[in-house]
Structure formats: C-alpha cells, structure tokens
C-alpha positions as CSV (number, residue, x, y, z in Angstrom):
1,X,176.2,142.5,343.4
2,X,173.2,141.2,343.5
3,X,170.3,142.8,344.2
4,X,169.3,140.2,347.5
5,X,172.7,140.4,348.4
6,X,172.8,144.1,348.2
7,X,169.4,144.6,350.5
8,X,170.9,142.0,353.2
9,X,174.3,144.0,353.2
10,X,172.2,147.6,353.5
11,X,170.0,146.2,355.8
12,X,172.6,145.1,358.3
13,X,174.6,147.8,357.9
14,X,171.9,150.2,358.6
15,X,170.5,149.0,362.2
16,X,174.4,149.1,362.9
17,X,174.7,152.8,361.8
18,X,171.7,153.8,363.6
19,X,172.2,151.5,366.6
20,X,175.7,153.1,367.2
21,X,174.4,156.0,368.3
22,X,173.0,154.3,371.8
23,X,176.7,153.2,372.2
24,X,178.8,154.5,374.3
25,X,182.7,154.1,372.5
26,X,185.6,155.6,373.3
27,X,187.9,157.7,371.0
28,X,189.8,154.8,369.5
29,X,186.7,152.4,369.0
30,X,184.8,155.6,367.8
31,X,187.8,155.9,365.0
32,X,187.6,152.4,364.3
33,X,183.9,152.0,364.1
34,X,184.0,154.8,361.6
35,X,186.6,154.2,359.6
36,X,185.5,150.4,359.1
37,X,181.8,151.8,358.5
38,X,182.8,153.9,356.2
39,X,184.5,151.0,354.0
40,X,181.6,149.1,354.3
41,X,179.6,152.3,353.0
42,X,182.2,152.4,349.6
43,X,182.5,148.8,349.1
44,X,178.9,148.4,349.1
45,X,177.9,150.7,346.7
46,X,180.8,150.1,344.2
47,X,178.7,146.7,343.8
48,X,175.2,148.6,343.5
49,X,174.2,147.3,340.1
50,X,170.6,148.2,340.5
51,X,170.2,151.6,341.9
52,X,166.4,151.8,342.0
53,X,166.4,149.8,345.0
54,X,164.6,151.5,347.9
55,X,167.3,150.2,350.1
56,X,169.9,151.8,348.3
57,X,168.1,155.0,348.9
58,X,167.9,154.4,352.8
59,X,171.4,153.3,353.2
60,X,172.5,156.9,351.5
61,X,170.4,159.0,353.6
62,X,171.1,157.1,357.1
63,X,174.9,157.1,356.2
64,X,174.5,161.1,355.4
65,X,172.9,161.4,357.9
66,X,175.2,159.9,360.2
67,X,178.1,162.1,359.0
68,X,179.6,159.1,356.5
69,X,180.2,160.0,352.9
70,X,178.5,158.2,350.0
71,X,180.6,159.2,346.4
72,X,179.0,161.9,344.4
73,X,178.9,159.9,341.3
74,X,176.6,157.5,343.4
75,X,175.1,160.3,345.0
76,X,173.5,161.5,341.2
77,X,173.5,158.5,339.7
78,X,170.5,157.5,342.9
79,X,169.1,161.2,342.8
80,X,168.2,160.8,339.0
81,X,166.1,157.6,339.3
82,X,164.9,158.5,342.8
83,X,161.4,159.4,341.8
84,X,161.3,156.9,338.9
C-alpha cells in the first residue's frame, strides 16, 4: 500500500479506536465493533510497505493499547526501525 494511502487508513482508523471509548454499545455492537476493528487492524498492516512511518507506530500502540492485537512479525519488524 501506499504510503498516503496507508497514513489516511491509520489515521481514520485511529480517532475511531479512540473515539469508541466515549460510546456507549451494547454486547453485540461491542463484538461487532471489535471484531471488524480488528480486521481493519490486520488488513492494514499486511499492506504496510514502509514501516518507518510514524503513523504506523501510533496505529500499533493505540490498537495495543486498546486491547486489539497487531502480529508479532509486525510487531519486531516496527520495533527494529523505531528509533531509526
């Protein structure tokens, strides 16, 4: 993906991560919300071609944060060129 693609994408998806937590949802749009999130969180960085991007950092700490997984091969491949 595309690097401007990839920062709109994070972007997005991270106000909705953090702005679901002033949501009120009950236990089958909680599920729901999740499990789509969650998707979203995979699919987006399987296409993370350049993973120096500061987004890519944010997106991985807000989705940990959040209690979503991010893949440990995407969790190294970020932590080794986080201070670069």
């Amino acid at each position: 993906m595309e690097s401007r693609a990839f920062i709109k994408h994070a972007t997005t998806l991270i106000k909705k991560i953090e702005n679901s937590r002033n949501t009120l949802l009950n236990a089958v749009e909680l599920h729901t919300f999740r499990e789509n999130t969650q998707k979203e969180i995979t699919n987006l960085f399987k296409g993370l071609h350049n993973p120096t991007l500061p987004t890519a950092y944010r997106l991985r700490d807000t989705a940990l944060r959040n209690g979503f997984t991010v893949g440990q091969e995407m969790q190294v491949r970020l932590a080794q060129l986080e201070h670069v």
